[in-house]
C-alpha positions in Angstrom: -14.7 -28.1 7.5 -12.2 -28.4 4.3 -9.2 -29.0 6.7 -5.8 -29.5 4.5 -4.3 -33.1 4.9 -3.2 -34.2 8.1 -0.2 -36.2 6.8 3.0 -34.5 7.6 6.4 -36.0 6.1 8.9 -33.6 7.1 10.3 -33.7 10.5 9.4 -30.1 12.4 13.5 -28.8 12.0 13.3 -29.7 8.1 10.0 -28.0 8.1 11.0 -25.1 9.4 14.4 -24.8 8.2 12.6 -24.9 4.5 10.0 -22.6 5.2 12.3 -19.7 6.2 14.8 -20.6 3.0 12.1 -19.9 1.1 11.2 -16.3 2.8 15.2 -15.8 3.0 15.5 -16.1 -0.9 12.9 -13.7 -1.1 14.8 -11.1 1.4 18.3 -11.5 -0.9 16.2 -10.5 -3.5 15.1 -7.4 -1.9 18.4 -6.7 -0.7 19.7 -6.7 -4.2 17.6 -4.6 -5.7 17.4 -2.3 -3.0 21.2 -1.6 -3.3 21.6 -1.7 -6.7 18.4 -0.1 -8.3 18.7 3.6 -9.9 15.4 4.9 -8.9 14.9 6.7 -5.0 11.2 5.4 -5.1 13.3 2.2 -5.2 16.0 2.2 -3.2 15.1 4.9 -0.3 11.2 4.7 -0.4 11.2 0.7 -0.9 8.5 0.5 -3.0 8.7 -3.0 -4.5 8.2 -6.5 -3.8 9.7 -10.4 -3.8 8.1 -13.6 -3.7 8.9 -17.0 -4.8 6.2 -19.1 -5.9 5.9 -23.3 -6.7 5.8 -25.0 -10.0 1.7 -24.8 -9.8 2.5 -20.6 -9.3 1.1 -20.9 -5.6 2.7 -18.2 -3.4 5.4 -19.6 -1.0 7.8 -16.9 0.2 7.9 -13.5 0.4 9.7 -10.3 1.7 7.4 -7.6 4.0 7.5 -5.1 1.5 4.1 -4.1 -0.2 1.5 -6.0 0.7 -0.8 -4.9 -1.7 1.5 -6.5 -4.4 2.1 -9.9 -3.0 -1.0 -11.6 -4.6 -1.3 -9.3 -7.1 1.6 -10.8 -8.6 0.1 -14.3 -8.5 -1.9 -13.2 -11.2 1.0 -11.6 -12.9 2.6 -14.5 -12.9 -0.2 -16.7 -14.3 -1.0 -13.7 -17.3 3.0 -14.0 -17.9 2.8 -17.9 -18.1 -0.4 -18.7 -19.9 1.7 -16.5 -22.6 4.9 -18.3 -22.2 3.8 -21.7 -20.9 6.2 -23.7 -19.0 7.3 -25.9 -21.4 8.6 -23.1 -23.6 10.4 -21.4 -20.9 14.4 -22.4 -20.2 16.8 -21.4 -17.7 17.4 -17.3 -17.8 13.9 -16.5 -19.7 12.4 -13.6 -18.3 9.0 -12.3 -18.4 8.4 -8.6 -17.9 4.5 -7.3 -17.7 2.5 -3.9 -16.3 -1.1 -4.2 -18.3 -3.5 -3.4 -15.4 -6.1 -5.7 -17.4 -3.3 -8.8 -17.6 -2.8 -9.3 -14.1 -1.1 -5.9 -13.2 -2.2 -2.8 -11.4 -1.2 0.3 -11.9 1.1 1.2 -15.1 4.5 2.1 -12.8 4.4 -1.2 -11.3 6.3 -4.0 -13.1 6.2 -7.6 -12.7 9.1 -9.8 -14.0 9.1 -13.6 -13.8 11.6 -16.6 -14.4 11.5 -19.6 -14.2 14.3 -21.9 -11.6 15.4 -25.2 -12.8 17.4 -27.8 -10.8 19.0 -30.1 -12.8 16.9 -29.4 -15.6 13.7 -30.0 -13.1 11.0 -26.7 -12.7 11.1 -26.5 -8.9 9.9 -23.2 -8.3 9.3 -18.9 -10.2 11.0 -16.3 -8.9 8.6 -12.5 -9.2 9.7 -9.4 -8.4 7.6 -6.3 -9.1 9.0 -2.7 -8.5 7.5 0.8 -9.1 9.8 2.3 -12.1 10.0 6.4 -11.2 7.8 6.9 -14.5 6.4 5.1 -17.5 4.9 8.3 -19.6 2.2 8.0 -16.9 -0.4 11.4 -16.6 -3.9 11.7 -15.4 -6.4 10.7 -17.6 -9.7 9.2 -18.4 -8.9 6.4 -20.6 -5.7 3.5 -19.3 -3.9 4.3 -22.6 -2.8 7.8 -21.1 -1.2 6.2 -18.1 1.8 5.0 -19.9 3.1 2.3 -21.9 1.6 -1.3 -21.1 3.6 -4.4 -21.6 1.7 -7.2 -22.0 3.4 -10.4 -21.1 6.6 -10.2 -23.6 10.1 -11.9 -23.1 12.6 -9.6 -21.0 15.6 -11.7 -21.5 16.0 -15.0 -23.2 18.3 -17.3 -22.0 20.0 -14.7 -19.7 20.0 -12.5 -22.7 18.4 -9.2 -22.8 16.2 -8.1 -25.2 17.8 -5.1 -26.3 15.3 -4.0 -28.2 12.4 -3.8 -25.9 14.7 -2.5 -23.5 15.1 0.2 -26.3 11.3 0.9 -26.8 10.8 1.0 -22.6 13.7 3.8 -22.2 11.6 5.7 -25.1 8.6 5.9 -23.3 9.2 7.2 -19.8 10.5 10.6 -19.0 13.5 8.9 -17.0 15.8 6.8 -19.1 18.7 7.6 -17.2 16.7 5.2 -14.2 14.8 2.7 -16.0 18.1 0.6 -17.5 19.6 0.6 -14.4 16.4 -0.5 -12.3 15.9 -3.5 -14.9 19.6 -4.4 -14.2 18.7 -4.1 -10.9 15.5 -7.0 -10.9 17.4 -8.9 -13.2 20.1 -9.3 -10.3 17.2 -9.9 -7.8 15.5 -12.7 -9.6 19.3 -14.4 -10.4 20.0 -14.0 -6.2 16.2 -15.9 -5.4 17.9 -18.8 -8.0 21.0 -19.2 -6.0 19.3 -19.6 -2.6 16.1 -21.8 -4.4 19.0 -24.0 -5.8 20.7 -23.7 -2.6 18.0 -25.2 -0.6 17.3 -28.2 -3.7 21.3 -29.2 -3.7 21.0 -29.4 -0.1 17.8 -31.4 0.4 16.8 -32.6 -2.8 13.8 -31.5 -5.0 11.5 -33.8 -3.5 12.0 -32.8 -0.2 11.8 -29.5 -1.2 8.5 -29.9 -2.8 7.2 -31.7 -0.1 8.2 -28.5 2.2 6.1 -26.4 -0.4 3.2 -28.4 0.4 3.5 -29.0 3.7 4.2 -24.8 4.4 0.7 -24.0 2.1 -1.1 -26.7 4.3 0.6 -25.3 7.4 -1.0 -21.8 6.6 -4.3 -22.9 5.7 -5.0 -24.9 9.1 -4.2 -21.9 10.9 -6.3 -19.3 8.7 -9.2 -21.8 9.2 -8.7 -22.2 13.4 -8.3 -18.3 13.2 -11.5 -17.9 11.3 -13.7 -19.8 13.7 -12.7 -17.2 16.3 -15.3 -15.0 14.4 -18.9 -15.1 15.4 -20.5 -16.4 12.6 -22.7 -13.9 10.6 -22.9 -11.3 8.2 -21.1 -7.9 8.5 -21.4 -5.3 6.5 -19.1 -2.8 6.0 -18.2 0.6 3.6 -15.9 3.7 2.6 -15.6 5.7 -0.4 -12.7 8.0 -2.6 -13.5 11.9 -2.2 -13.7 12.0 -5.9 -12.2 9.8 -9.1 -11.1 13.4 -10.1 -13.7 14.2 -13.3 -16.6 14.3 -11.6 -17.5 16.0 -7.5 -19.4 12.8 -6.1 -17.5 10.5 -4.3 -17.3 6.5 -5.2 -18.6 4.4 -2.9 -17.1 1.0 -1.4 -19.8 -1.7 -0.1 -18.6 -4.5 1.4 -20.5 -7.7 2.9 -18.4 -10.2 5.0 -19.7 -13.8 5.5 -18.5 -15.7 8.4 -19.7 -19.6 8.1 -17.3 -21.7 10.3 -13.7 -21.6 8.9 -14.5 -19.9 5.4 -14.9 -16.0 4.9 -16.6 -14.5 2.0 -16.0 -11.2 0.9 -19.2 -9.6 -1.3 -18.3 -6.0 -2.9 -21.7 -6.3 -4.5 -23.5 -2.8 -4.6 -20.1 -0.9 -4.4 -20.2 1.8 -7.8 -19.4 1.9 -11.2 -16.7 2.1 -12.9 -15.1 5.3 -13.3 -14.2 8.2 -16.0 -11.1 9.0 -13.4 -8.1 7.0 -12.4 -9.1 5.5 -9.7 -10.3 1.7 -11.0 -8.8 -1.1 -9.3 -8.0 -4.2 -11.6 -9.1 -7.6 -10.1 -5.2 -8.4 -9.4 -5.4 -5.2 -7.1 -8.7 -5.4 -5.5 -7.9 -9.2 -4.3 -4.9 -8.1 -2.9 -6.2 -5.8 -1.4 -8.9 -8.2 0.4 -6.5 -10.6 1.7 -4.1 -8.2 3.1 -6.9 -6.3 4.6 -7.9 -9.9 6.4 -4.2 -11.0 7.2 -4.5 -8.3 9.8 -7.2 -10.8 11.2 -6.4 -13.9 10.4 -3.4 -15.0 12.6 -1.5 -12.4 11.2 1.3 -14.3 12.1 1.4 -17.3 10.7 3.6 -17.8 7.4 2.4 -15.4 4.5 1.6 -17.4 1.5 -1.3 -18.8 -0.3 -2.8 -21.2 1.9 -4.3 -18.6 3.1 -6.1 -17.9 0.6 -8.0 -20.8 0.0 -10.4 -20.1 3.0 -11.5 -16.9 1.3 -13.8 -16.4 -1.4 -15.0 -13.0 -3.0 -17.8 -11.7 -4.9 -16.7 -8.6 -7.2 -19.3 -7.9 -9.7 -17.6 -7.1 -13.5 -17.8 -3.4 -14.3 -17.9 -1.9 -11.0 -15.0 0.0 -10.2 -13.5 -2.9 -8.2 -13.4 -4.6 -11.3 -13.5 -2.5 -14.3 -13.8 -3.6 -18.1 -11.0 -2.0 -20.0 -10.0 0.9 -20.7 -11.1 2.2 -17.5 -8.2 4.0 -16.0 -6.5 2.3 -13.1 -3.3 4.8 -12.0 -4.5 5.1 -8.2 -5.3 1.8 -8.0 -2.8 0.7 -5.2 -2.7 3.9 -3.6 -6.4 4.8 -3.5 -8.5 2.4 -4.0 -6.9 -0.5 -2.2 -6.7 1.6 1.1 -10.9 1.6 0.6 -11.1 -1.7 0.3 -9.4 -1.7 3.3 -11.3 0.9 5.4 -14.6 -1.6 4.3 -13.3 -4.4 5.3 -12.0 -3.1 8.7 -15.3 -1.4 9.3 -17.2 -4.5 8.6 -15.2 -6.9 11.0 -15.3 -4.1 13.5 -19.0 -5.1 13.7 -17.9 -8.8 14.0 -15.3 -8.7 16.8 -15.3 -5.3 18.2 -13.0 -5.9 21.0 -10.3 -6.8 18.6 -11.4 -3.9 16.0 -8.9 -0.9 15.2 -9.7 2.6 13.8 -9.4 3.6 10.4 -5.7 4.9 9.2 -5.8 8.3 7.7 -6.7 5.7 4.5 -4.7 6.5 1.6 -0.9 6.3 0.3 -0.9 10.2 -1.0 1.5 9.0 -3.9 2.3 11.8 -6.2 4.5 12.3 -9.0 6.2 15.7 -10.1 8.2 17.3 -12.3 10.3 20.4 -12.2 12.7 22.1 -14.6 16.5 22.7 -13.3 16.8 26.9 -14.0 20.6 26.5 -14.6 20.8 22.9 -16.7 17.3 23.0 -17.9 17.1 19.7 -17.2 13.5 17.9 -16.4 13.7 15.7 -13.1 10.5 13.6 -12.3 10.2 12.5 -8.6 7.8 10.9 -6.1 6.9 10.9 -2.6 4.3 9.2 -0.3 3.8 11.6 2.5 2.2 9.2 5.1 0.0 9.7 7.7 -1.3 8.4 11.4 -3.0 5.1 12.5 -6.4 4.5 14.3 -5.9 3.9 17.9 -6.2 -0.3 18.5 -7.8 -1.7 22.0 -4.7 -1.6 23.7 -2.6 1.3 22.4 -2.4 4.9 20.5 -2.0 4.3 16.8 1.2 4.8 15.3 2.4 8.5 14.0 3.1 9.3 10.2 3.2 5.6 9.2 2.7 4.3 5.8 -1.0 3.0 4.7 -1.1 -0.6 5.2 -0.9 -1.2 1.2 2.6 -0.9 1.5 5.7 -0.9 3.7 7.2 1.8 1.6 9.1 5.3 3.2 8.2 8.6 2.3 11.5 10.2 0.0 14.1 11.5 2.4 15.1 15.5 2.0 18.5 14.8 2.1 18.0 12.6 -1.1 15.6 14.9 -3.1 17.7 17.8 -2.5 20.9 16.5 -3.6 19.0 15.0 -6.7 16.5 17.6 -8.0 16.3 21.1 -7.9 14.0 21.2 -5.1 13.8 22.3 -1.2 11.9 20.8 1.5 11.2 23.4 3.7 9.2 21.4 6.3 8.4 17.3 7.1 6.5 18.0 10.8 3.7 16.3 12.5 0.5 18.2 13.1 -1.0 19.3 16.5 -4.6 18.1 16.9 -4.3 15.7 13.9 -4.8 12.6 15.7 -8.5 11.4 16.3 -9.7 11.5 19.8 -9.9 8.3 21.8 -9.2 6.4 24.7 -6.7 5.2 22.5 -5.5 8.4 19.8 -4.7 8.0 16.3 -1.3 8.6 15.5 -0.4 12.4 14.1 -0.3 13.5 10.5 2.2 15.4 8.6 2.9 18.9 7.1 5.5 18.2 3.8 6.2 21.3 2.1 8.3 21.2 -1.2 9.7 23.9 -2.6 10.4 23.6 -6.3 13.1 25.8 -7.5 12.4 25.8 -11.3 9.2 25.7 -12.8 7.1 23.2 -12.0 4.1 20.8 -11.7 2.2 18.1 -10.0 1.7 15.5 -12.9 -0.8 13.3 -10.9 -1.5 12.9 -7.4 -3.9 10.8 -5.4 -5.5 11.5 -2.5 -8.7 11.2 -0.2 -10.1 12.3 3.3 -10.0 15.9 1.9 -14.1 16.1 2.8 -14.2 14.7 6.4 -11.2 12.4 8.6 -10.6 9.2 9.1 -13.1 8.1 11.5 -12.9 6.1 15.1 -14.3 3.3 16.6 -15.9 2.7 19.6 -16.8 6.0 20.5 -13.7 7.5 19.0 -13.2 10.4 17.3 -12.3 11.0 13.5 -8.7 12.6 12.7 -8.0 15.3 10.6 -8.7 16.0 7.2 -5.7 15.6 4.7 -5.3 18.9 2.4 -3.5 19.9 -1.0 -2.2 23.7 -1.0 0.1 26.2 -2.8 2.2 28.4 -1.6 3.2 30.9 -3.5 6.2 33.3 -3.3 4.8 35.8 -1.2 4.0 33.4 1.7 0.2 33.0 0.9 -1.3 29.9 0.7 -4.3 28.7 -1.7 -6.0 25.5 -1.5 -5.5 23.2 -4.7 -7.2 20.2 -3.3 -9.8 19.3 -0.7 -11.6 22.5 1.3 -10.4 26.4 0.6 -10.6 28.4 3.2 -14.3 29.4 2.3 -15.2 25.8 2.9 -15.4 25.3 -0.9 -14.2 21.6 -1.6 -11.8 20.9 -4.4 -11.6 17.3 -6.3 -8.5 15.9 -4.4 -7.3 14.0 -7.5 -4.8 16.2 -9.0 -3.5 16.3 -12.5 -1.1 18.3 -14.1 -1.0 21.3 -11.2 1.3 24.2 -12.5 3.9 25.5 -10.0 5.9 28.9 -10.4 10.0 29.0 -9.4 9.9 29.3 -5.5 6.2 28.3 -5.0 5.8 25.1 -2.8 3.6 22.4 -2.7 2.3 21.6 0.6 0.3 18.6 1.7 -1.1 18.3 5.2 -2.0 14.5 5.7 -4.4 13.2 8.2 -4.3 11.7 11.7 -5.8 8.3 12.1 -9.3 8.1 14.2 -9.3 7.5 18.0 -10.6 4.1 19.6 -13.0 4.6 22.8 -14.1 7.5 24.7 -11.9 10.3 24.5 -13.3 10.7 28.1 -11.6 7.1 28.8 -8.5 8.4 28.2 -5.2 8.4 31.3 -5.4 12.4 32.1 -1.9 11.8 32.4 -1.4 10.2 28.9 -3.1 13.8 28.0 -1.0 15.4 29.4 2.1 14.0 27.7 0.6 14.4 24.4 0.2 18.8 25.0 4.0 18.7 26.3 4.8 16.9 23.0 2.4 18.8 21.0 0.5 16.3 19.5 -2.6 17.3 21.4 -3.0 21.5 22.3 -4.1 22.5 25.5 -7.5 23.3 24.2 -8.1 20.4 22.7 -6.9 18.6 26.0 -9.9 20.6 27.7 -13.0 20.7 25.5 -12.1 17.0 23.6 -10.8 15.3 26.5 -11.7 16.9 29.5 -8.3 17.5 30.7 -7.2 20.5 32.5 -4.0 21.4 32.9 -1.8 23.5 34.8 0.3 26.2 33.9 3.3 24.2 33.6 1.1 21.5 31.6 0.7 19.3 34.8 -3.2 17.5 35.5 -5.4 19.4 37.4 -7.1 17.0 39.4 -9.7 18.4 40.8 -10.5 20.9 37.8 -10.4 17.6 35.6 -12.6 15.5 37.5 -15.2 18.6 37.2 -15.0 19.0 33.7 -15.1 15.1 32.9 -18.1 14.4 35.1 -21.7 14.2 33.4 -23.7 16.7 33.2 -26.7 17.5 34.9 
């Protein structure tokens, strides 16, 4: 056992009192840019991220926001300062960086990272990382069509912005009139996490402050460790795959292997595919953060988020495979697709290890998409995005939750009210689905019909998707939810399938590029339910019964899935249900 050292200097109030400043400079960062970015993916859908880190870049505070970023921006941080090392660096210098192959992930997400001084003394970095509405970004095979890529370059020097840069970024995206704005918006973030970091060193001095960071990394690390040797020690193998990467029908496969050895996990992705000719690569940054976010679920899930954690996990994640790609490999749904696969592995590999704690897939993907659509009166372009979300697997001890974001991210699907008083759009319907949910003792939670109606020309510039060819699946005898479909309606009122299975049964890739839409035709997006946990046999007749009067189950489904038979007025027939649910002869 590698336990942390036992020597504790700060008394438990101090401790604690620290640890929390450090998480609450990271929330007054979120609440800045929240309120004063430009961008709805921003400010309504909450798609972005804050941490503070120490003066070794180790991960010590952070909001709830998108998992998936959190230690994806440790290595954004550590591409940004082995180019500006921290002897270079002064007060107000900010590093800004999005290159999937430099510690990034996908092209719309962009890291920016300053240093905080205290008297002159590095004490700690402040990183935020937000998803910019568009940076040229479009579907393509090689990472040079997905937008411009920063490598790590100087922001702001001094305070100072680089006007010129910021000249060059406004050029390349197809919303200027956001991306100022949104940078003025992080810049104020990154300032606020300053004032509370220098807040907490005025207050206690640097050394005690350091000695917090320490202490709060150990802290973490004990726990992950105690929480680890609650796993049967073995290895579990696990696996999932993507539809399609878009150019090609066969789906890409996810292997995972999970070692369990007293308090250490390692993760092995060895044996998972290529890399791909579609946009579906996941950058090392991505496909780690996606492993440890996958485990946090496991792993004392309450215990302080940072990077002790991490120290008790090692990973195997062979070059070249789509889990790891060698530029240029395109990489644009690599936080919305492929992380949610590395987390369907993962979970169905600890499933084998502690299957009384194990939960059912999620419907498994974020469903980001990005449109256009051309304002018939102005003639104005407006580029938007939405993240229609989906249902949860059902746990041990309760349904899963309804349309509920994937667990990359803590982010909100657009709100109607906000896209139509923006764009020249119409959303005609945001309900959940009857019979969505996978069967189980325990459902999943319900997906969602979204129908938008666009009323100039327009077009679906990428979108990524999966569970178009078969549901999320359960656990435990559960059952899979639905599948999650891509259609078109047009202006009669017909529908045609443009992703995922036609009415024929034909399957269409599910990774959509550049989808043309008439004035008045809708795009319309079913996402899936999660899968069920247990029997659906197991389940309360009662509990059944709720879910027909709430229509998240029909009554048919109620008798040939769960064996429930119900009255007229929806109420349990006893007697006909005990029939129907006992074994046959």
């Amino acid at each position: 056992m590698t336990n942390p050292t036992p020597l504790r200097k700060l008394d438990p109030v101090t401790f604690e009192v620290l640890r929390r400043g450090f998480d609450y400079a990271c929330e007054r960062m979120s609440q800045v840019l929240q309120k004063a970015s430009f961008s709805p993916i921003i400010y309504d859908m909450v798609d972005f991220s804050s941490a503070v880190f120490d003066p070794d870049v180790e991960l010590i505070g952070q909001t709830a926001n998108c998992p998936v970023h959190i230690a994806a921006m440790h290595y954004s941080a550590r591409a940004s300062l082995a180019k500006f090392p921290r002897e270079t660096l002064q007060d107000g210098d900010v590093v800004i960086l999005n290159d999937p192959y430099l510690g990034g992930t996908h092209t719309p997400d962009v890291t920016l990272t300053t240093p905080i001084y205290h008297n002159d003394e590095l004490v700690a970095y402040a990183v935020s990382r937000a998803h910019w509405t568009d940076v040229g970004q479009s579907m393509d095979s090689h990472v040079a069509g997905e937008g411009f890529r920063l490598p790590p370059v100087k922001l702001a020097t001094g305070g100072v912005l680089n006007r010129d840069l910021m000249d060059i970024i406004k050029n390349g995206t197809r919303t200027p009139q956001y991306v100022e704005g949104d940078v003025q918006a992080q810049l104020a973030a990154l300032w606020a996490c300053r004032d509370e970091i220098r807040r907490l060193a005025n207050r206690y001095g640097v050394d005690v402050m350091r000695e917090g960071m320490r202490e709060i990394l150990d802290y973490t690390q004990l726990r992950t460790q105690k929480a680890i040797e609650l796993i049967p020690d073995g290895v579990y193998e696990g696996a999932d795959y993507i539809d399609s990467d878009g150019y090609s029908d066969e789906p890409v496969r996810i292997k995972v292997k999970l070692e369990v050895k007293g308090d250490r996990v390692h993760v092995d992705m060895t044996g998972s595919d290529p890399q791909c000719l579609g946009p579906i690569n996941s950058p090392l940054a991505n496909t780690v953060s996606a492993i440890y976010y996958s485990l946090k679920f496991f792993l004392d899930p309450q215990a302080p988020a940072n990077a002790g954690m991490y120290r008790q996990i090692d990973f195997t994640i062979p070059k070249g495979t789509w889990l790891n790609p060698i530029w240029p490999a395109p990489t644009l749904g690599c936080t919305t697709a492929a992380s949610s696969k590395v987390t369907g592995g993962i979970w169905s590999a600890i499933a084998k290890a502690i299957p009384e704690r194990s939960v059912a897939s999620t419907y498994a993907d974020a469903n980001w998409f990005t449109a256009s659509v051309l304002d018939p009166e102005t003639r104005e372009n407006h580029v938007f995005s939405d993240l229609p979300a989906g249902g949860w697997g059902g746990t041990p001890f309760s349904d899963g939750m309804h349309v509920t974001m994937d667990p990359l991210g803590n982010c909100q699907n657009l709100p109607a009210e906000t896209a139509e008083m923006l764009f020249p759009l119409r959303y005609n319907s945001f309900e959940m689905i009857t019979d969505s949910s996978g069967p189980g003792k325990y459902r999943g939670g319900a997906g969602v019909r979204m129908e938008v109606e666009f009323v100039g020309p327009g077009q679906i510039i990428t979108m990524e998707s999966s569970r178009t060819r078969e549901g999320s699946p359960g656990t435990n005898g559960g059952g899979s939810g639905s599948r999650q479909k891509q259609l078109r309606r047009k202006v009669d009122g017909s529908l045609q399938a443009v992703g995922g299975l036609d009415d024929d049964g034909a399957w269409l890739p599910q990774m959509l590029g550049s989808v043309q839409f008439k004035p008045n035709e809708s795009f319309v997006f079913e996402s899936g339910g999660g899968g069920g946990w247990g029997d659906p046999f197991d389940r309360d007749p009662e509990l059944v019964s709720k879910d027909v009067r709430n229509e998240v189950v029909s009554r048919e489904r109620a008798a040939t899935v769960y064996g429930v038979i119900l009255s007229d007025d929806l109420q349990v027939d006893v007697d006909a249900t005990q029939r129907a649910r006992a074994p046959q002869q």
